[in-house]
N, C-alpha and C positions, 0 to 999 in steps of 0.2 A: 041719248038714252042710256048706254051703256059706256059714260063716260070715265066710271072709276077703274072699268075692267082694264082702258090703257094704261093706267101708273102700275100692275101688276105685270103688264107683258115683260119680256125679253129672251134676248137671242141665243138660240141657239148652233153650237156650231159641230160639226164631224171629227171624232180626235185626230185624226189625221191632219186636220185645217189648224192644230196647237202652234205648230213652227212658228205660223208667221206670229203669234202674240208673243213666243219666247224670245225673237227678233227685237221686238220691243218691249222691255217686259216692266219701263217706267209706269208707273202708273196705275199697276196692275199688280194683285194678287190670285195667286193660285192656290185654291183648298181644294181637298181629298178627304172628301166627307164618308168616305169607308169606313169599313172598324178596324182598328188597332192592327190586328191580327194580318189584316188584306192589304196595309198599308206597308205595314212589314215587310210582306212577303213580294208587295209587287212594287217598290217605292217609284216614284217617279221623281227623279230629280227638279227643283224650284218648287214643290207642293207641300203644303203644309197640311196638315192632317188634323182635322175637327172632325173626328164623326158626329152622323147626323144627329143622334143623340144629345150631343152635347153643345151642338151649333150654336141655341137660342142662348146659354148660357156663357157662351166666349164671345158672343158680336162685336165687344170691346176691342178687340184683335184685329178686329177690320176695319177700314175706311170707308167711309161713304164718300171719299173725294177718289178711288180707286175703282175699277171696271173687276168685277171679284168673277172671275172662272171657278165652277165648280165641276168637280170630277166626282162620280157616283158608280157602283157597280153597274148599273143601268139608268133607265133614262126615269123610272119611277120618283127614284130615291134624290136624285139631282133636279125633280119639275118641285120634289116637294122643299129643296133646300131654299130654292129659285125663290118661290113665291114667300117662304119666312123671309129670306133676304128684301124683298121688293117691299113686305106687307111694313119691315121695319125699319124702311126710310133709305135703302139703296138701292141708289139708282141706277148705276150700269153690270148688270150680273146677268152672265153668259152660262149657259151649260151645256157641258162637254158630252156629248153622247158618246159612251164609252165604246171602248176600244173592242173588238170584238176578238173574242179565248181563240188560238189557232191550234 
């Protein structure tokens, strides 16, 4: 019945659980779909930086033979990068539930 809703699913992981994909990081890219300013200030080394804004118009950037981690101020902004990823033909994309301000 709700067969299309599978080809949109994917995983989620805790930014803490990041290590073990930077272990392996063939195969895999890492975006920081912040804006400019946040990405700036808070860089995380291996991430590339599209904000969301601008996402639909770089997909060229990415691979769809890559597992694409996304990084988001929260988890709103990263279910929404998730699902434009999945809706346009990528198949393995995880999102990072961000890291929490201490």
């Amino acid at each position: 019945m709700f067969s299309w809703f599978k080809q949109f699913k994917y995983k989620r992981i805790e930014y803490a659980d990041l290590e073990q994909y930077f272990a392996q990081k063939e195969n895999k890219t890492f975006i920081d779909i912040r804006s400019k300013h946040t990405f700036k200030q808070e860089r995380l080394k291996g991430f590339k930086s599209i904000p969301l804004d601008k996402l639909s118009k770089r997909l060229q950037e990415l691979s769809k033979d890559h597992v694409i981690l996304v990084l988001g101020d929260n988890q709103n902004p990263g279910e929404v990068a998730c699902r434009l990823l999945k809706r346009k033909g990528y198949p393995h994309v995880i999102n990072v539930l961000h890291k929490e301000k201490e």
